[in-house]
TORKE-371809 format. One record per atom (N, C-alpha, C): residue in one letter; z, y, x. Coordinates in steps of 0.02 Angstrom, whole numbers, plus 32768, in hexadecimal, padded with zeros to 4 digits. Layout:
% residues N
AZYX/...
//
This chain:
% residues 209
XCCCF5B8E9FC1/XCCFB5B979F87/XCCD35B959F46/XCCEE5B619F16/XCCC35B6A9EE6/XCCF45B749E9D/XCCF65B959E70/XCD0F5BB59E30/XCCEC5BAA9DFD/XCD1F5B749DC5/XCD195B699D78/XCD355B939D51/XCD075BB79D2D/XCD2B5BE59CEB/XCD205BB79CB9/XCD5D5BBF9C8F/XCD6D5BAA9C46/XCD545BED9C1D/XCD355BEF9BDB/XCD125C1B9BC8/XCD235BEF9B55/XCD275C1A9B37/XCD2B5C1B9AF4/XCCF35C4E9ACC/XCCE65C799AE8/XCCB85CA19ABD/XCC705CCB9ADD/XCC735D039ADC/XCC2E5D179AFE/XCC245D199B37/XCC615D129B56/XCC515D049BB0/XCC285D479BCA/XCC675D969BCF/XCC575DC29BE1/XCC6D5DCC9C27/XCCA75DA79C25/XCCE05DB19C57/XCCB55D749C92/XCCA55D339C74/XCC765D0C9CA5/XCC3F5D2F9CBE/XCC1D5D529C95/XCBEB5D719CAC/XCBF55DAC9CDE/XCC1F5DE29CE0/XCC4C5E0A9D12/XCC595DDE9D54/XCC755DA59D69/XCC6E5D629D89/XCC255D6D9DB5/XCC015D4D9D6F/XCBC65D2B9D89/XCB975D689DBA/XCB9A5DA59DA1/XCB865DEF9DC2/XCB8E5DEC9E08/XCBD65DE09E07/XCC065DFD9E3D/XCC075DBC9E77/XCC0E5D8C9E76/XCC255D6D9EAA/XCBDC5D339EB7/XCBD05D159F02/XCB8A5D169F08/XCB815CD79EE0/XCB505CD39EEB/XCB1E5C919ECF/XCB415C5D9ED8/XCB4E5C129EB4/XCB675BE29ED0/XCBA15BD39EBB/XCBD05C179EB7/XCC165C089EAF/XCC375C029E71/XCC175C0F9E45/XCC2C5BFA9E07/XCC065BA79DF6/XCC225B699DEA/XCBF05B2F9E01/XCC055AFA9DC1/XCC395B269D87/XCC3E5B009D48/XCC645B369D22/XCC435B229CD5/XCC675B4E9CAE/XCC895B289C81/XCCAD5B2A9C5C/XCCC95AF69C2B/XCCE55B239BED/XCCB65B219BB2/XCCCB5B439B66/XCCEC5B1F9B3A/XCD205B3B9B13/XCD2F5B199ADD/XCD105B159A9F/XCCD55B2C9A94/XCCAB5B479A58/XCC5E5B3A9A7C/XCC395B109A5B/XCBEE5B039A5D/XCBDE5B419A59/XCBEA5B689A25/XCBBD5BA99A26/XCBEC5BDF9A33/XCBF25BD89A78/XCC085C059AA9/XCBC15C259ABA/XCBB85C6E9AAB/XCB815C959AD8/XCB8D5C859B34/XCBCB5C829B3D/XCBDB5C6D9B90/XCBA45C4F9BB8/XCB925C029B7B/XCB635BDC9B88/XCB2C5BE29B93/XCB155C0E9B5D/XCAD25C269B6A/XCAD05C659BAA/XCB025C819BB8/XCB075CAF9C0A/XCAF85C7A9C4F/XCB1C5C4F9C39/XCB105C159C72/XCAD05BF49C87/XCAA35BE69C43/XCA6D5BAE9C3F/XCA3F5BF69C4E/XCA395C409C4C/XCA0A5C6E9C5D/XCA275C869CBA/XCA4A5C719CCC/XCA5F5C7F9D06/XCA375C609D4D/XCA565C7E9D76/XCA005C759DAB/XCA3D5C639DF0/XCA425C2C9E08/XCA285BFC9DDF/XCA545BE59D8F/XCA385BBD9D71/XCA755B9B9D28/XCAA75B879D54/XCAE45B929D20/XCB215B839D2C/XCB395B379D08/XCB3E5B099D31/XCB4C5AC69D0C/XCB805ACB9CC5/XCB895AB49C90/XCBB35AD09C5F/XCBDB5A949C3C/XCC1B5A829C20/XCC2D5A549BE6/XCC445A6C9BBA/XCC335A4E9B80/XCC6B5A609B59/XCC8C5A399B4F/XCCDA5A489B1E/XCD1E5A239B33/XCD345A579ADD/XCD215A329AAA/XCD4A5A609A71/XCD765A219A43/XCDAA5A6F9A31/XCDDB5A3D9A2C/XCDD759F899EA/XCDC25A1F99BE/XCDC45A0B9971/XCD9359D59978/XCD4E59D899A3/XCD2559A399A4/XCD46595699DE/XCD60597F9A02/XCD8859309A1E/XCDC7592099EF/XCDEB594299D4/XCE18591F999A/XCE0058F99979/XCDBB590D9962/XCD9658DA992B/XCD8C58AB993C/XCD7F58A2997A/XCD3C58619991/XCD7B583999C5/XCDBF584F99C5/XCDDF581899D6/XCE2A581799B3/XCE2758099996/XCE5F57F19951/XCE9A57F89978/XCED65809997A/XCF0B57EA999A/XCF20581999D0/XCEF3583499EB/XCEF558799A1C/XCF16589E99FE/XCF3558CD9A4D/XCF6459089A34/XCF4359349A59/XCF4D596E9A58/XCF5659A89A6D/XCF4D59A89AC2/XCF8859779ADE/XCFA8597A9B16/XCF56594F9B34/XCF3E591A9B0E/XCF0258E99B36/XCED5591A9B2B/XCECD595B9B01/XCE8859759B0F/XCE9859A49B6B/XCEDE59AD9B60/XCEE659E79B96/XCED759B59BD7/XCEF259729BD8/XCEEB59349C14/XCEAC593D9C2D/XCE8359249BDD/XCE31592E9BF2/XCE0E595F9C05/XCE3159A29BF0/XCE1659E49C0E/XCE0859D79C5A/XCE6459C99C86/XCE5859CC9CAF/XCE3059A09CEA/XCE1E59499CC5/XCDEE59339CE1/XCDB259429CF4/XCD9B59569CB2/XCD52598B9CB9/XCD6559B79CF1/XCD8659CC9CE9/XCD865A1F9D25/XCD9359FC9D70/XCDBA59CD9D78/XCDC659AB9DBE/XCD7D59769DCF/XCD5E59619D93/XCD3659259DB9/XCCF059429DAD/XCCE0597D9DAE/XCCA159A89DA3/XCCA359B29E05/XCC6059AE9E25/XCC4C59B49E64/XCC3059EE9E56/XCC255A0B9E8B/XCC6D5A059ECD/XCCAA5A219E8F/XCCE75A019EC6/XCD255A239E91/XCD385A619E8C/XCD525A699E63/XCD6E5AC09E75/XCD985ADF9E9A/XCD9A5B199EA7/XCDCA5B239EEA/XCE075B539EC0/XCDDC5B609E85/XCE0D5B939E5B/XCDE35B8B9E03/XCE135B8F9DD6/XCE035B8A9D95/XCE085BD19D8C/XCDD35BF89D5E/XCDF55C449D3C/XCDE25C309CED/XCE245C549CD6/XCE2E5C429C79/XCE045C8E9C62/XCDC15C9B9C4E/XCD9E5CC69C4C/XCD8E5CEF9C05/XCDD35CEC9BDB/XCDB15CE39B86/XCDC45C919B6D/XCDE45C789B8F/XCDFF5C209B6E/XCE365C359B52/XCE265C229B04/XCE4A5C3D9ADB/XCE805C049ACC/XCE955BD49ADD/XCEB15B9A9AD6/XCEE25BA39B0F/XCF305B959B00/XCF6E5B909B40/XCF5E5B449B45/XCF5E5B459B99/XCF6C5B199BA7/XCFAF5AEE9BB9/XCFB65AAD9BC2/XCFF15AA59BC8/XD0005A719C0D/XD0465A519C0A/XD0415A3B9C59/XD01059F39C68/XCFF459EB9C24/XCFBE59B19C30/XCF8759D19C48/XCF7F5A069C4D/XCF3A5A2A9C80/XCF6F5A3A9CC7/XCF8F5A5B9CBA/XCFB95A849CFC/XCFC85A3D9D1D/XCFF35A179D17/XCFF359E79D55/XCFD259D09D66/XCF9759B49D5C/XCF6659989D90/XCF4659BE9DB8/XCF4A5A199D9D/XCF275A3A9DC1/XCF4D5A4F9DF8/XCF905A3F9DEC/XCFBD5A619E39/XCFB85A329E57/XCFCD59FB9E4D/XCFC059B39E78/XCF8B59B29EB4/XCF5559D39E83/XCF1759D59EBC/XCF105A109EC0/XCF315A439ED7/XCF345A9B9EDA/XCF025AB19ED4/XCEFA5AAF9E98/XCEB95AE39E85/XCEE35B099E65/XCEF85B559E66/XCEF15B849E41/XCEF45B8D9DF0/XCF045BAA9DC7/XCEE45BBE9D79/XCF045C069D80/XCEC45C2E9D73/XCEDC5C769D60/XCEC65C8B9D21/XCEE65CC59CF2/XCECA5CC79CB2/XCEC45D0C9CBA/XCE9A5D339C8B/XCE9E5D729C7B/XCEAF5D849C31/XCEDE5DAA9C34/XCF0B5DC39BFC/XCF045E1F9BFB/XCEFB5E2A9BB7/XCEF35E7B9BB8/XCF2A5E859B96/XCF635E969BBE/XCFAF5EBE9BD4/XCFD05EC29C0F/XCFF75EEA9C17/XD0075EDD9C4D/XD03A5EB39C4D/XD0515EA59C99/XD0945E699C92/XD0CE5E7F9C67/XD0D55E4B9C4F/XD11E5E459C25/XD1085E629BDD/XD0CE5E6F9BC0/XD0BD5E9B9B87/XD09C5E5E9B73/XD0945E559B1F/XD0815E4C9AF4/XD0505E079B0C/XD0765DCE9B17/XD0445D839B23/XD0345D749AF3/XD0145D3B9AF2/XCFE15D319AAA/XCFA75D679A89/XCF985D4A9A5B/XCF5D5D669A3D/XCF6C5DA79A25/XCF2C5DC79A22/XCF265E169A11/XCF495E339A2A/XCF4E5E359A75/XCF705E699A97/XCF645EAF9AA5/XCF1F5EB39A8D/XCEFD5F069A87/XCF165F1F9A56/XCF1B5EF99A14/XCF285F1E99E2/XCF755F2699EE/XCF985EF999E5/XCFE75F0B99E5/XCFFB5F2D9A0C/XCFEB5F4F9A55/XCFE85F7A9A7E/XCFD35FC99A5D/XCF975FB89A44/XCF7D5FF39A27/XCF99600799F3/XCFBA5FE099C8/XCFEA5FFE9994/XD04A600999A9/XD0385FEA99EF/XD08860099A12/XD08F603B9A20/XD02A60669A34/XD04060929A47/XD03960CC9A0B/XD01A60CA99D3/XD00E60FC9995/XD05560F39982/XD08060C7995F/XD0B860B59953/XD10260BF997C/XD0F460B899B7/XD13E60CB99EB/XD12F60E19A1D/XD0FC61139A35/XD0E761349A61/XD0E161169AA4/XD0CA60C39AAD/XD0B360BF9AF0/XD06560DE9B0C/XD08060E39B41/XD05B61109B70/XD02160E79B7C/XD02B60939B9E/XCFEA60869BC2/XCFF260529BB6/XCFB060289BB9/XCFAB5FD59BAF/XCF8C5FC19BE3/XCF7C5F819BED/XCF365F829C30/XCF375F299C1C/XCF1C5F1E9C6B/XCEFD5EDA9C81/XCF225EAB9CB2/XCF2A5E779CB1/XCF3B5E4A9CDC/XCF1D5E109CEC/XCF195DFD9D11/XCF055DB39D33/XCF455D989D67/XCF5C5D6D9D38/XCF8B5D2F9D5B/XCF8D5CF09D44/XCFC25CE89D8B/XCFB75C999D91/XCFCF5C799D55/XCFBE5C359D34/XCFC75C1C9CFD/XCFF35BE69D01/XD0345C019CE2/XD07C5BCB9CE6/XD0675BBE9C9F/XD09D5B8B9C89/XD0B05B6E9C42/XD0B65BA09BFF/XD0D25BC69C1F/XD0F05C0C9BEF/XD0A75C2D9BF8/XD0A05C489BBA/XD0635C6C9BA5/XD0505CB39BBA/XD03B5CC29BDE/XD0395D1C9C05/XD0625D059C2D/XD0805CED9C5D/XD0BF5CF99C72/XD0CB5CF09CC0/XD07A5CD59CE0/XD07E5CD19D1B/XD0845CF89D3A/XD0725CFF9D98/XD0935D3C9DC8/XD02F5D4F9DB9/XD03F5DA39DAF/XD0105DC99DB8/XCFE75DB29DF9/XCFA05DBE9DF5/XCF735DCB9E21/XCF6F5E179E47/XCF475E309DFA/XCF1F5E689DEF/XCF455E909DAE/XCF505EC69DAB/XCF815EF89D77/XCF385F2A9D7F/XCF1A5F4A9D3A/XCEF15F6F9D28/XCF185F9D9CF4/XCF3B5FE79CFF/XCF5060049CDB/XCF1D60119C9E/XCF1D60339C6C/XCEFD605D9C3F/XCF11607A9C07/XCF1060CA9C15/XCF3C60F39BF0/XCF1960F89BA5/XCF5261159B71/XCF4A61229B26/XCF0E61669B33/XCEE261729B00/XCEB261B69AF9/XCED561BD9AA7/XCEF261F09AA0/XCF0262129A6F/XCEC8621B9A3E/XCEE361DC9A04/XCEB761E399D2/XCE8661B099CD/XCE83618D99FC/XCE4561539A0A/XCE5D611B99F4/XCE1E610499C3/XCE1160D3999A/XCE16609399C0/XCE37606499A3/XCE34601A99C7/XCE06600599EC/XCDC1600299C0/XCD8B600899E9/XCD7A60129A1B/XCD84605D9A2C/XCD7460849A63/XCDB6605F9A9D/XCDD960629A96/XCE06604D9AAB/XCE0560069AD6/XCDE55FD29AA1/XCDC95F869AB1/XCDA65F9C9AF2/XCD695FB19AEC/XCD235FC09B13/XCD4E5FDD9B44/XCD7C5FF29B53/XCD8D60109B91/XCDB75FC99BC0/XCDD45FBC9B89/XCDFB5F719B9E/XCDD55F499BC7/XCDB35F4F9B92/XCD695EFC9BAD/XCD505F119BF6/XCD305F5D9BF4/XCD2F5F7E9C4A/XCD535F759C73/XCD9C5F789C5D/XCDB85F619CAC/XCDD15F1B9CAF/XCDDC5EE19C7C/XCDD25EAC9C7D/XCD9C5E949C9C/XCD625EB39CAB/XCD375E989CD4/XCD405EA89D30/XCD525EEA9D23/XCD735F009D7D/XCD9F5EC99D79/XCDD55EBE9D50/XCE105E949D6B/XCE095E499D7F/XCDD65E359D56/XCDD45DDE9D69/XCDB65DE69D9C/XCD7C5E009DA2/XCD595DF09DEE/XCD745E0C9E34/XCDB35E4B9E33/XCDDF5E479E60/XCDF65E219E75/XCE215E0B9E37/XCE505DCA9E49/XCE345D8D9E5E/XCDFE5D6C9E4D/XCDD65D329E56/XCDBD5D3F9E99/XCDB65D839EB2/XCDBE5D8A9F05/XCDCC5D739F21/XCE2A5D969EF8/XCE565DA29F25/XCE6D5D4F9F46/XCE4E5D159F0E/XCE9B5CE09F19/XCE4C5CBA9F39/XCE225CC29F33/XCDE15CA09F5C/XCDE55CC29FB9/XCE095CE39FBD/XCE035CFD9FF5/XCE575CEDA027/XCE795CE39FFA/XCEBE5CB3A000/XCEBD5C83A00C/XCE945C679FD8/XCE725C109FEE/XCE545C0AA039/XCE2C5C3AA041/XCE045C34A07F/XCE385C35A0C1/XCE565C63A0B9/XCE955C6FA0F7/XCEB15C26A0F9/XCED25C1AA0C8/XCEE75BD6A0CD/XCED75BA4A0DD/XCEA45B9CA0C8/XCE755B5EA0E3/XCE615B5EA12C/XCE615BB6A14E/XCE365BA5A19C/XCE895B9EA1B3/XCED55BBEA1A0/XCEED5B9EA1C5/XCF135B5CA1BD/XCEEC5B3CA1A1/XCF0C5AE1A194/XCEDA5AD5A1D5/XCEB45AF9A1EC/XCE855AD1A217/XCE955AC1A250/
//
């Protein structure tokens, strides 16, 4: 079984990954940002982690006429014609929705896409979901926010849960503090889940045999 993370920024959540699951199995990374720290986690990794980048604004430039939809096409070429292929994509910090010009080729050839999102299901998709959580709960007294890892439909947050990581309000605690606790179990949660559906895969595959 081998696993491509998509990665946009410091690649903490890849690195949680790279800790956790053995040698080998992470076998491409793909950033939307050259200066992704991700990158530099990968190229110090033992062994290096093969890497591309894929950003958006620099392929708009360099091919006139492109949309949106041909960078997501080309995303998913890169991610399908990288050896060996993947057996599962994880969205690790890819700050970019994808759309069904990535998603269909990847079901076609069932690979997987899972993302990690800090809310729980049905709460607050899209960006800054710590904060708007965290001011749901100073503002209208919610209780708890947490973590998820699911599967990645069209609709943004909106796939079937993996992994659900509760995490309760501390009376009085600063966003901050708050983040840093997030980011902690965002790291339990992806590498559960990246387990869980690597070990699904496996069942499946011995009984096609």
């Amino acid at each position: 079984m081998s696993v491509t993370v998509l990665i946009s920024g410091s690649g903490s959540n890849l690195q949680a990954l790279l800790d956790a699951l053995p040698k080998r199995t992470i076998t491409h990374v793909v950033s939307s940002s050259s200066s992704a720290y991700g990158l530099t986690r990968c190229a110090s990794h033992d062994p290096p982690v093969p890497t591309t980048v894929h950003a958006l604004k620099p392929y708009l430039a360099k091919n006139p006429g492109k949309t949106r939809s041909d960078f997501d096409r080309e995303l998913a070429r890169i991610v399908l014609e990288h050896e060996p292929k993947p057996s599962l994509v994880v969205l690790a910090g890819w700050m970019l929705v994808l759309s069904p010009s990535f998603l269909s080729p990847l079901a076609e050839m069932k690979v997987p896409v899972i993302n990690l999102h800090p809310a729980l299901p049905g709460q607050f998709p899209g960006t800054k979901a710590i904060e708007r959580a965290w001011k749901a709960g100073k503002e209208h007294g919610l209780k708890k926010t947490g973590v998820m890892v699911h599967y990645v439909v069209e609709e943004v947050d909106a796939g079937e849960p993996i992994v659900v990581v509760e995490v309760e309000f501390r009376e009085e605690e600063p966003l901050e503090e708050l983040e840093t606790r997030m980011h902690q179990a965002e790291h339990v949660a992806i590498v559960q889940a990246t387990r869980k559906v690597l070990e699904g895969l496996v069942q499946d595959t011995e009984k096609d045999r």
